[in-house]
N, C-alpha and C positions, 0 to 999 in steps of 0.2 A: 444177600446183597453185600454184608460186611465182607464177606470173603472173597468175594469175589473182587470188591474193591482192594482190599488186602494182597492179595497174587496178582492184582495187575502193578500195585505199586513196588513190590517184590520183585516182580519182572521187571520194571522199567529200571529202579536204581541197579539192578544185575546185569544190561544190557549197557547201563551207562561204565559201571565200574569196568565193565568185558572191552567197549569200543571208544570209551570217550577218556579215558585216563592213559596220558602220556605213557611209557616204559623208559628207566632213566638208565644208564650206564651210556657204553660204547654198544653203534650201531653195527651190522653187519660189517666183514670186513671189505668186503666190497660191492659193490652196486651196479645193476645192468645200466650202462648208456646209450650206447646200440646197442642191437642183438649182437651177441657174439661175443662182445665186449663187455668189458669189465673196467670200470674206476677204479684210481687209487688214491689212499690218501697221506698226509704228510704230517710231520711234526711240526710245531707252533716252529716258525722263520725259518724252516727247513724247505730245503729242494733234493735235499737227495732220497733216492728210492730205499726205501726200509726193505729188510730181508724179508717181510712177511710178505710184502706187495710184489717180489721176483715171481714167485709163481705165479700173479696172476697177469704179468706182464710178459710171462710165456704163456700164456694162455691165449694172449691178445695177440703175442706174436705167431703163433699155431694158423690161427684165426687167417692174419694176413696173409702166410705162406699157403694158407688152403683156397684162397680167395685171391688168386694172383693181381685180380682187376680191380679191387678193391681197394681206395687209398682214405685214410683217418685224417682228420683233425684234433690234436689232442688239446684242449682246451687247460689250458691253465687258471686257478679258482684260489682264493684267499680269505681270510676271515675277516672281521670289521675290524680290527686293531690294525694299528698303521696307516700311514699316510696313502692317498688315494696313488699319488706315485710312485710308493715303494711298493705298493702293493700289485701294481701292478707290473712293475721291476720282478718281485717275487714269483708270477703267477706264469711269467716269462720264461724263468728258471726252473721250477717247475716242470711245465711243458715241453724245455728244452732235453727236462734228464731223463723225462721216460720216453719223449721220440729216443735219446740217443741210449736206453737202454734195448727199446726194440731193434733198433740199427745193427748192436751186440748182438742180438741174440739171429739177424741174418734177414731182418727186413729191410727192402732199401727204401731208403732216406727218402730219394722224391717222391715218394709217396705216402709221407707223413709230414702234414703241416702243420705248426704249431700259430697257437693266438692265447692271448691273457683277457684274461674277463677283469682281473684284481680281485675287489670286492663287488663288483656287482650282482653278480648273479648265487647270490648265495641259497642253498638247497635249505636250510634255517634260519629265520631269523631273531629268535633269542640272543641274550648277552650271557651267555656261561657257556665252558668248556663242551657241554655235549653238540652244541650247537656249530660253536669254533671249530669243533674236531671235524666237523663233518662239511663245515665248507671249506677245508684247505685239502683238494683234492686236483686230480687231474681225472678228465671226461674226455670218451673217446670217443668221437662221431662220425660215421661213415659220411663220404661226399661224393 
């Protein structure tokens, strides 16, 4: 009996430490939004596209030239820091640099709209950087 009580409480605290403990750093570098599509994300009060995010915004633009009928929403997203206005001033800017990065790369334009959430819709809601990092993003939603 002791043993068996023993290896289920072994098992349990193993199952907890496996699926219930957080992993800290930086998250993936990018995330499915639609299918096909891939998020990017941005530095603290930044709108411009980081050169690690270029590939995956030809990936996105691949995507729309293979899929001619196909037109995105790119959602603009921001952290909790900042004013609800500026933030969504920011999430604006944003959503404007990677429509007009796809545009570059030979998507047309009408058929990417952009809209700023600010902070509302944030993918974490923690108060530290892992969390930050990962709601100043742009999200790409087929319509």
């Amino acid at each position: 009996m002791k043993k068996t009580t023993i290896a289920a409480m072994l098992m349990i605290v193993g199952l907890a430490l496996t699926f219930g403990c957080s992993k800290q750093g930086k998250p993936d570098v990018a995330g499915k939004t639609s299918k096909g599509l891939n998020r990017i994300h941005f530095d603290f009060d930044q709108s411009d596209v980081k050169d690690e995010y270029k590939k995956v915004l030809k990936g996105n633009a691949g995507y729309m030239k293979d899929n001619e009928k196909a037109s995105v929403q790119v959602e603009g997203h921001c952290d909790e820091r900042g004013t609800e206005e500026y933030n969504i001033a920011l999430g604006h800017r944003r959503a404007n640099a990677a429509r007009d990065y796809l545009v570059s790369l030979g998507v047309d334009k009408g058929r990417v709209k952009t809209k700023s959430f600010g902070e509302e819709k944030p993918l974490e809601t923690c108060s530290n950087e892992s969390c930050w990092w990962k709601n100043r993003r742009a999200e790409f939603v087929k319509k």
